[in-house]
N, C-alpha and C positions, 0 to 999 in steps of 0.2 A: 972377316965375317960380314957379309953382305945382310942387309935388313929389308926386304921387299917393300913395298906402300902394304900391302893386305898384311903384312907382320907388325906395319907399323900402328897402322888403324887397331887392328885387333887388341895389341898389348897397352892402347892407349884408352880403348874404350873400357877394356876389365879395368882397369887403372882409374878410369874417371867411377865407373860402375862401383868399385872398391871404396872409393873416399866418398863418393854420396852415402852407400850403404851406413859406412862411419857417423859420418854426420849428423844422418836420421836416428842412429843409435846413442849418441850423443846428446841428439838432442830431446830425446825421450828419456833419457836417465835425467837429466836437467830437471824436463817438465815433473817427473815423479818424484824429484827432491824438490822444486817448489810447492806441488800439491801438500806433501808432507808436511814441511812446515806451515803453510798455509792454514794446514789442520789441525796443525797445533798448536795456532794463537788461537783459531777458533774455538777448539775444547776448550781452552782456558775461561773463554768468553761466556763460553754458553754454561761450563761450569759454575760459573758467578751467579747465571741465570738460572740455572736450580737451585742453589743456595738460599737465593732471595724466595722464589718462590714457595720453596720448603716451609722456609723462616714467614712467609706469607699464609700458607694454611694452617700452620699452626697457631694461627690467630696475633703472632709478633705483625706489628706494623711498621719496624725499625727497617728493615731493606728499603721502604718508598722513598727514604731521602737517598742512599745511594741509588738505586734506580735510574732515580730523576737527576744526579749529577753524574753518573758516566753515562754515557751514550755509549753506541754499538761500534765506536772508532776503529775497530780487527774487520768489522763485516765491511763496514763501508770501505776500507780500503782491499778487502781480499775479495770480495766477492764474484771478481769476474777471473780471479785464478778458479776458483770453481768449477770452470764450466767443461774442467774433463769429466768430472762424475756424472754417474747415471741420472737419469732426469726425474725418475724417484726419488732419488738421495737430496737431490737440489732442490726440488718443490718441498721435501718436508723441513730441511735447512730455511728456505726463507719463507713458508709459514710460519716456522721458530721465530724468525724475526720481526715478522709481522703480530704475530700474538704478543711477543716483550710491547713493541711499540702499543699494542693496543690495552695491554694493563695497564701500564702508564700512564695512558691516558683516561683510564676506567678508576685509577686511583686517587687522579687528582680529580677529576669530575665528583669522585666519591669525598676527598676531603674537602672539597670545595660548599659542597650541597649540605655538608653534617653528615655526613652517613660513618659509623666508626670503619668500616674499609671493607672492600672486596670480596662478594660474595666466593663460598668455599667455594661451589664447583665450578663456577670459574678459571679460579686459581689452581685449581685439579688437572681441566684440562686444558690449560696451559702444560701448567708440571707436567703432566704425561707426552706434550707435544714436545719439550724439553729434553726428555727422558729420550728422547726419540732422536731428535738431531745430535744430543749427545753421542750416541751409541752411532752414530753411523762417524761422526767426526773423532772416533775412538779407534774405529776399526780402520780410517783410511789415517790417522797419522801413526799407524805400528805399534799402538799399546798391544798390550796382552788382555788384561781384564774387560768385563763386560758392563761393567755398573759403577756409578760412581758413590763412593764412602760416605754415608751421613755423618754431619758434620756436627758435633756433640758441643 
């Protein structure tokens, strides 16, 4: 069985063409299993962050000491697997971020000054900007549900 050059090229080029295609496929099932988990240390995180907030407009001021002793340690280290999602999704994720950071600092400016704590609307929309990164880091790590359970 003789194998000409143009048989040998051909069956070598489907052959490389085959194991890239692979690859890229591989490598994209990859990427969608680190987005995943990605998204689901983040719910976790930002879960914490409507908890507090909740427990914040109902006029508890017991979440400002954790607040201020956990930092946003999931964000800062995931936040640049992030950047397959839509750029919708990502701008209201880190306004999420930036509003925690900025209660924070609205809270202790407020304990500092005398002020008994953080006005409601405020802390409103926040929660709703909360409410919001939640729900998108819901739908891209494979939950079902759509809202997160008040916490009794």
């Amino acid at each position: 069985m003789d194998i000409d050059f143009v048989q040998f090229f051909s069956l070598s080029t489907v052959s490389a063409l085959l194991a890239f295609c692979l690859n890229q496929l591989l490598a994209l099932v990859e990427r969608k299993k680190r987005l995943k988990a990605a998204s689901l240390l983040l719910l976790h995180e930002v879960n914490r962050h409507v908890h507090w907030l909740r427990q914040l407009d109902t006029g508890d001021d017991s979440p400002l000491y954790f607040m201020n002793s956990q930092p946003d340690k999931e964000w800062e280290k995931l936040k640049y697997e992030m950047f397959q999602i839509r750029n919708e999704s990502f701008t209201v994720l880190v306004e999420h971020y930036l509003a925690m950071n900025s209660i924070r600092v609205l809270a202790n400016e407020a304990k500092e000054k005398g002020f008994l704590r953080v006005h409601k609307t405020i802390t409103r929309k926040h929660l709703e900007l909360s409410l919001q990164a939640y729900e998108i880091l819901f739908k891209l790590s494979g939950k079902n549900s759509t809202t997160p359970e008040p916490k009794q």
